[in-house]
N, CA, C and O atoms as CSV, one atom per row, in Angstrom:
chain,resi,resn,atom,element,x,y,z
A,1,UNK,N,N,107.543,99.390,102.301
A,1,UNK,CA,C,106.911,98.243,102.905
A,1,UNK,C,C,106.231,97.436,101.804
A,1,UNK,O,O,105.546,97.983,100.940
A,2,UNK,N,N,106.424,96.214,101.854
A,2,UNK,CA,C,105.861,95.262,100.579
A,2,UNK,C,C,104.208,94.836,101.728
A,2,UNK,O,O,104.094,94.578,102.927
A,3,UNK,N,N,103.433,94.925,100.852
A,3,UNK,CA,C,101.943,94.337,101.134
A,3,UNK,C,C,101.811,92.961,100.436
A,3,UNK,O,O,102.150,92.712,99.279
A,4,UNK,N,N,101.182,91.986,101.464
A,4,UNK,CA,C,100.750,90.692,100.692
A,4,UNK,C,C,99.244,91.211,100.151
A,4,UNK,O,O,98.437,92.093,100.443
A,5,UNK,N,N,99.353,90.242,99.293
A,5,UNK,CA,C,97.884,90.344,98.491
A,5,UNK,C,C,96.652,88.839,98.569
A,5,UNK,O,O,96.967,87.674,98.328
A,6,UNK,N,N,95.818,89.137,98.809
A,6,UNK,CA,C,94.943,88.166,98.849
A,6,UNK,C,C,93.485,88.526,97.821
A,6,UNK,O,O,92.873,89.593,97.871
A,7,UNK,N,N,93.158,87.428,96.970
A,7,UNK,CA,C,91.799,88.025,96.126
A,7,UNK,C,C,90.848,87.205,96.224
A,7,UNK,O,O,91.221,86.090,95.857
A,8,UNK,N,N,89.519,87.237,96.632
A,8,UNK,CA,C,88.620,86.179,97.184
A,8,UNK,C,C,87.571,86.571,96.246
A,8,UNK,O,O,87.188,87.736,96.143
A,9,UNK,N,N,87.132,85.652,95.601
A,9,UNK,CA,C,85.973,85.787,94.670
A,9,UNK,C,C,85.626,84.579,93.860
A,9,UNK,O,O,86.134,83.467,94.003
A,10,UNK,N,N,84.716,84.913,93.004
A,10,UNK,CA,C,84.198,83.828,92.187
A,10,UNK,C,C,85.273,82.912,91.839
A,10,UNK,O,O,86.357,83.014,92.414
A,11,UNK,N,N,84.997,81.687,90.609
A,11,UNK,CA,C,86.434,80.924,90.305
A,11,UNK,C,C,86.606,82.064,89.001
A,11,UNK,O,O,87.797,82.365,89.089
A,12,UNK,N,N,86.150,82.682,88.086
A,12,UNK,CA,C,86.749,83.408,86.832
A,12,UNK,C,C,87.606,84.634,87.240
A,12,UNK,O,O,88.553,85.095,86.602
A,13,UNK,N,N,87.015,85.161,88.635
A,13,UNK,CA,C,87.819,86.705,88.947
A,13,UNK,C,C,89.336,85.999,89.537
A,13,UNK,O,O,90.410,86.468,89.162
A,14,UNK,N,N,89.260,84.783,90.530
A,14,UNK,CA,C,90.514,83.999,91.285
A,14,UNK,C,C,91.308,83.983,89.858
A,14,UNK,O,O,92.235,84.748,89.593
A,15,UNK,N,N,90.765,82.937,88.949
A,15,UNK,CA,C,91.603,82.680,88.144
A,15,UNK,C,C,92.174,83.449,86.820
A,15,UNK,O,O,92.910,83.006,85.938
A,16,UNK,N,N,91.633,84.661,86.960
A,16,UNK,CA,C,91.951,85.482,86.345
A,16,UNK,C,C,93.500,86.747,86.839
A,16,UNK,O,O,94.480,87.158,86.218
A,17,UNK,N,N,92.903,86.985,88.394
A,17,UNK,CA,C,94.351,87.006,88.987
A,17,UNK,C,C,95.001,86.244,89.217
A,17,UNK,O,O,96.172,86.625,89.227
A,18,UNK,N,N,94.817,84.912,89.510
A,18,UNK,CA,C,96.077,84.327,89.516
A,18,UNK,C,C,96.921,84.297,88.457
A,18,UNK,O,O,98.150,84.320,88.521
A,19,UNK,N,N,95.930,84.222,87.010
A,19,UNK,CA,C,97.319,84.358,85.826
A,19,UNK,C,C,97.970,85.422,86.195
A,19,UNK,O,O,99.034,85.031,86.674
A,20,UNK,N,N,97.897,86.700,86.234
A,20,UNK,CA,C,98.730,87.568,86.924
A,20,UNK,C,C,99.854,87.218,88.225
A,20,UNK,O,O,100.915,87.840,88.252
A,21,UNK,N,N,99.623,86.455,89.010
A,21,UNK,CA,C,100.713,86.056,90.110
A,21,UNK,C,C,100.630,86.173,90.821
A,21,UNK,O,O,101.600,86.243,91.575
A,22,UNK,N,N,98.809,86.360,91.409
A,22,UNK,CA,C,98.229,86.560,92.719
A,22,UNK,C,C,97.840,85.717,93.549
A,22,UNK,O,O,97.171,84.861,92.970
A,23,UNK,N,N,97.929,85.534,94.615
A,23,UNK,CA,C,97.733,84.475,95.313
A,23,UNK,C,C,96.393,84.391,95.205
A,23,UNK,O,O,96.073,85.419,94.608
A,24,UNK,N,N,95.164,83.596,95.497
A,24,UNK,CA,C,93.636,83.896,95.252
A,24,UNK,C,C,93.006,82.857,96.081
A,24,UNK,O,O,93.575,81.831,96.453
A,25,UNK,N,N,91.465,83.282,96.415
A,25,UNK,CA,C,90.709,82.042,97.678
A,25,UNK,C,C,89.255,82.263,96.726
A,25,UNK,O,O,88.531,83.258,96.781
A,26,UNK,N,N,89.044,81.015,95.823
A,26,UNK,CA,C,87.779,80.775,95.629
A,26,UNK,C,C,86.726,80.613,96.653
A,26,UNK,O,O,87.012,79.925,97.633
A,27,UNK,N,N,85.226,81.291,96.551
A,27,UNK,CA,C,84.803,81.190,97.376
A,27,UNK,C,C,83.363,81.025,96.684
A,27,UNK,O,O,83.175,81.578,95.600
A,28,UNK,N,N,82.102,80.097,97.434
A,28,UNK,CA,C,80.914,80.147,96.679
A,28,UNK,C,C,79.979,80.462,98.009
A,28,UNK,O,O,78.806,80.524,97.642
A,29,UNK,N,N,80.122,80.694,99.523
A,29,UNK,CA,C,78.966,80.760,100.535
A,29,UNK,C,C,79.677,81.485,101.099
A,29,UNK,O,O,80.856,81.684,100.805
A,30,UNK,N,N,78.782,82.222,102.411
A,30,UNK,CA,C,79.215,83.076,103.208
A,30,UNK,C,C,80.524,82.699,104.115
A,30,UNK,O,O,81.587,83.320,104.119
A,31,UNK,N,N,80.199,81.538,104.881
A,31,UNK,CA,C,81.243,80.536,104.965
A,31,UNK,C,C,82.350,80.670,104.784
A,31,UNK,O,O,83.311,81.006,105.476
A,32,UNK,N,N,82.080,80.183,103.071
A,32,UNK,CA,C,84.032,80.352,102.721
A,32,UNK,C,C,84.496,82.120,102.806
A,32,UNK,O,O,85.582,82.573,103.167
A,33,UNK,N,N,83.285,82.869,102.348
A,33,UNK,CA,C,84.071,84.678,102.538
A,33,UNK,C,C,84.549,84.683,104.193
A,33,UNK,O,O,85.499,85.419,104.457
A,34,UNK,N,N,83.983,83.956,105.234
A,34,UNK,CA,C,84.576,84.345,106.479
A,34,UNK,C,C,85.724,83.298,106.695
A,34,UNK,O,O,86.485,83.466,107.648
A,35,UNK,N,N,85.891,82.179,105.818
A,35,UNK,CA,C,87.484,81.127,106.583
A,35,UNK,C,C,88.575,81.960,105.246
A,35,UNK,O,O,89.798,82.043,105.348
A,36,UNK,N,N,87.818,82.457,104.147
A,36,UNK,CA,C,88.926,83.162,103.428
A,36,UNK,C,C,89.426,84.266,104.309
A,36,UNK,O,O,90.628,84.297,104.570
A,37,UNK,N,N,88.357,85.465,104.944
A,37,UNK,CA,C,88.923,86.622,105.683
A,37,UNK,C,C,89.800,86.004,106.507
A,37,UNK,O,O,90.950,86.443,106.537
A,38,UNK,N,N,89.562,85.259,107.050
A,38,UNK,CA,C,90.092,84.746,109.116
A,38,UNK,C,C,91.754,84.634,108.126
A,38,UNK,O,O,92.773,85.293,108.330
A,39,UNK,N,N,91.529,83.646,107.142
A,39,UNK,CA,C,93.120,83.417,106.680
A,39,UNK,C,C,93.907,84.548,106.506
A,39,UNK,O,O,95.079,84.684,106.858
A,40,UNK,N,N,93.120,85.435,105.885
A,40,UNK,CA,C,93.666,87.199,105.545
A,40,UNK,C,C,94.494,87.536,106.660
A,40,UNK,O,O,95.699,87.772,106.573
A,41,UNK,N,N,93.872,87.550,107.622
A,41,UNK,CA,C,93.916,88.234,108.886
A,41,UNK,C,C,94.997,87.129,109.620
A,41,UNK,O,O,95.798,87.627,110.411
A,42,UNK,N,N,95.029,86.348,109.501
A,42,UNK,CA,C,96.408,85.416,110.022
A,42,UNK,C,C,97.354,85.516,109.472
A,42,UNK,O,O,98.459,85.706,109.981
A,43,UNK,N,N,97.037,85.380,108.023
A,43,UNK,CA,C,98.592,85.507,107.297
A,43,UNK,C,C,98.997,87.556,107.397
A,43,UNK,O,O,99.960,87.845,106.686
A,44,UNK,N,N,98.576,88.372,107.902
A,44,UNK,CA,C,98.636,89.769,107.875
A,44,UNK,C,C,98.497,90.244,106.296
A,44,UNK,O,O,99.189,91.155,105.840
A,45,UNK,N,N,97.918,89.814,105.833
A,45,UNK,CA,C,97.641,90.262,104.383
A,45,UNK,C,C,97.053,91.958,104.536
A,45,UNK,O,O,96.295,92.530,105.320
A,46,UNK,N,N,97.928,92.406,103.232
A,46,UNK,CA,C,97.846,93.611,103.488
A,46,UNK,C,C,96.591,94.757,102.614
A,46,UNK,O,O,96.170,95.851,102.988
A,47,UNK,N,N,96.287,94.019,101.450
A,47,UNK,CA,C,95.674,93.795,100.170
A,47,UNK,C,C,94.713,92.974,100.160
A,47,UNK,O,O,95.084,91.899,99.690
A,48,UNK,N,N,93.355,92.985,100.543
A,48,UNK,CA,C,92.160,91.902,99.716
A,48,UNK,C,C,91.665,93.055,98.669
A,48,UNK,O,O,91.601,94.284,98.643
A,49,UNK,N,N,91.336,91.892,97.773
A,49,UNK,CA,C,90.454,92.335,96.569
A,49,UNK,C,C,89.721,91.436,96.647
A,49,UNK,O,O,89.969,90.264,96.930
A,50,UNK,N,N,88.340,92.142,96.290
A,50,UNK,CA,C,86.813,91.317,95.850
A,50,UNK,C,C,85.732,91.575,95.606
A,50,UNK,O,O,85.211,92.658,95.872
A,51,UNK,N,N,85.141,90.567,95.014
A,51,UNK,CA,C,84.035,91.042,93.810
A,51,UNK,C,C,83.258,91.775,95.092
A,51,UNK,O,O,83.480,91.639,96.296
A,52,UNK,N,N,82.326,92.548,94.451
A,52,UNK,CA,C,81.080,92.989,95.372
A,52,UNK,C,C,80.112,91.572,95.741
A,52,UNK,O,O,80.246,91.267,96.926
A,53,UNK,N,N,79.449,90.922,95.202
A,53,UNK,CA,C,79.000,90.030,94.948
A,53,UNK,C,C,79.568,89.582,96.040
A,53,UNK,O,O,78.810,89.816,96.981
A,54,UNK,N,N,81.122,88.728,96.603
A,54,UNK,CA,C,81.509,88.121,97.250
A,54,UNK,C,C,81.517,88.880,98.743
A,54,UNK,O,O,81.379,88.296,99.818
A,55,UNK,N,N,81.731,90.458,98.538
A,55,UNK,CA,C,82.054,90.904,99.719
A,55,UNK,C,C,80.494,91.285,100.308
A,55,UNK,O,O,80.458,91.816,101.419
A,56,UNK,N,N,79.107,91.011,99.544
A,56,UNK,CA,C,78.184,91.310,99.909
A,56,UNK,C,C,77.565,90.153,101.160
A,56,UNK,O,O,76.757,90.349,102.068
A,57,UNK,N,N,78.662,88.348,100.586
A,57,UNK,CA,C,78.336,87.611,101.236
A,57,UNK,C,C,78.921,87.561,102.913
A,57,UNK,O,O,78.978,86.527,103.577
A,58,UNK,N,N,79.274,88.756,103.332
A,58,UNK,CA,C,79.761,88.934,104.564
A,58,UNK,C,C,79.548,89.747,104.645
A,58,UNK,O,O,79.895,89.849,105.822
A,59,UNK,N,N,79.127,90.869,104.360
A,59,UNK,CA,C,79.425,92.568,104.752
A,59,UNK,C,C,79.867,93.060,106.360
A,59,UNK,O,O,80.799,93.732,106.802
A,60,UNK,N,N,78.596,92.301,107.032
A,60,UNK,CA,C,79.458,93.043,108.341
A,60,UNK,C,C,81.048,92.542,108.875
A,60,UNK,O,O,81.772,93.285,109.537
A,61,UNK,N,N,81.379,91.342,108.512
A,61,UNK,CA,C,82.822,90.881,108.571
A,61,UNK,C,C,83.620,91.551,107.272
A,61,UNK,O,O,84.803,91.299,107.042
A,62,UNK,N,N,83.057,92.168,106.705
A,62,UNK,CA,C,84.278,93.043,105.531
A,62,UNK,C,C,83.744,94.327,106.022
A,62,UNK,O,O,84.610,95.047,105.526
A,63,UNK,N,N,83.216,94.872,106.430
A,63,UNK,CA,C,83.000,96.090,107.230
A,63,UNK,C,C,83.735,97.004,108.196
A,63,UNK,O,O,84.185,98.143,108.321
A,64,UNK,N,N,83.521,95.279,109.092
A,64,UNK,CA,C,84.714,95.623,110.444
A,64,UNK,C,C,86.280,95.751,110.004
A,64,UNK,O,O,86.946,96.602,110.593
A,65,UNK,N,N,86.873,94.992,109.052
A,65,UNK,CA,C,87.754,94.878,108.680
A,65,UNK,C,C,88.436,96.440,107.754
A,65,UNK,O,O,89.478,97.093,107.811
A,66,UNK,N,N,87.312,96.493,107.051
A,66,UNK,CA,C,87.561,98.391,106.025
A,66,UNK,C,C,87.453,99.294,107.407
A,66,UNK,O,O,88.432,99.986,107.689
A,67,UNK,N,N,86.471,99.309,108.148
A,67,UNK,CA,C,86.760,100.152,109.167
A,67,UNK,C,C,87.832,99.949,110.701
A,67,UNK,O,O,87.882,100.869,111.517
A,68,UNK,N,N,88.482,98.882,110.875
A,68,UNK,CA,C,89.012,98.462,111.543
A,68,UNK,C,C,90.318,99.561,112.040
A,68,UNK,O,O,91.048,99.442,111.056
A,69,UNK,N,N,90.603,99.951,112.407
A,69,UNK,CA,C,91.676,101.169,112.719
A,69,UNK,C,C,92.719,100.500,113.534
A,69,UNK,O,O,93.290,101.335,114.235
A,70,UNK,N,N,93.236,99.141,113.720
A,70,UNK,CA,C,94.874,98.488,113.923
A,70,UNK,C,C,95.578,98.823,112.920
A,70,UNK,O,O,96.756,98.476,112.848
């Protein structure tokens, strides 16, 4: 099974995977960590990566999601 990948974080961590060939969602407020997740979760992304820092700006919406059992 191939997993999509999604990486939501600062602009140096985005653009650092993207040179690699990752798709990536800059993000600077809580805000954008929840319209970046919602996109995750639409496109069935199988893979997020992200800074702590970024995933601290949502926790209980990256919470539900690590513990989510679908």
């Amino acid at each position: 099974m191939k997993y999509r990948y999604l990486v939501i974080g600062d602009e140096d961590t985005v653009l650092g995977f993207r040179a690699a060939g990752m798709p990536g969602q800059v993000v600077v407020s809580s805000d954008d960590v929840s319209q970046a997740l919602s996109r995750a979760k639409a496109e069935r992304v199988g893979i997020i990566i992200m800074t702590e820092e970024t995933a601290d700006m949502a926790r209980q919406e990256v919470d539900a999601l690590r513990f989510d059992e679908e």
